[in-house]
C-alpha positions, 0 to 999 in steps of 0.5 A: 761786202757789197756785191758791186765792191766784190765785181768791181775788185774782180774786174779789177784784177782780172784787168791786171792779169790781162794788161801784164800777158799784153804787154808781155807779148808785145816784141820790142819794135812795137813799143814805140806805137804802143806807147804812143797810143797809150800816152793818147787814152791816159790823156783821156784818162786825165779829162775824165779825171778833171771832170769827176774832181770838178764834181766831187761832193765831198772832201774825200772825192776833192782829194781822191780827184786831185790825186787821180789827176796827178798820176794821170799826168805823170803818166801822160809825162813820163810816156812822152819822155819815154816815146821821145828816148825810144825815137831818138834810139832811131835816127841816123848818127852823123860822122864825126867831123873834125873842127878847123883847130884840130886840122890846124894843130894836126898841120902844124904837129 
């Protein structure tokens, strides 16, 4: 193996083990941000995406590119879903009202 393959498979990793500790730490009122931010770099992530796929040589690359750009946008999606639930966890219920029928039936009973 090529000594770029082996750093970059260690960096790799080392990465995964960094983001798990992370967001393991992070308590659970923070989320909400942390996802927004996020959803901010995957967008990054998809533009660069579109760029390598849109200079891609070979087939492979197309492909590699256009399944890159897929994920990305997924992720980009589904964070947005995400942050939208958690917001939503948030706001203020309103008291239940009751409607003009049930008053009128309930007058009547």
């Amino acid at each position: 193996m090529s000594q770029e393959l082996v750093l970059g498979i260690y960096v790799f990793i080392m990465a995964i083990f960094v983001g798990f500790e992370v967001i393991a730490r992070v308590p659970s009122v923070l989320h909400t941000p942390l996802m927004s931010g996020t959803n901010a770099i995957h967008g990054i992530v998809v533009l660069g995406a579109m760029l390598v796929a849109g200079s891609a040589d070979t087939p492979l690359l197309h492909a590699l590119g256009f399944i890159a750009v897929v994920f990305g946008a997924a992720n980009v999606f589904g964070g947005f879903v995400v942050t939208d639930r958690m917001l939503e966890m948030f706001k203020k219920r309103q008291a239940p009202t009751t409607s003009d029928e049930e008053v009128k039936t309930k007058a009547d009973g």
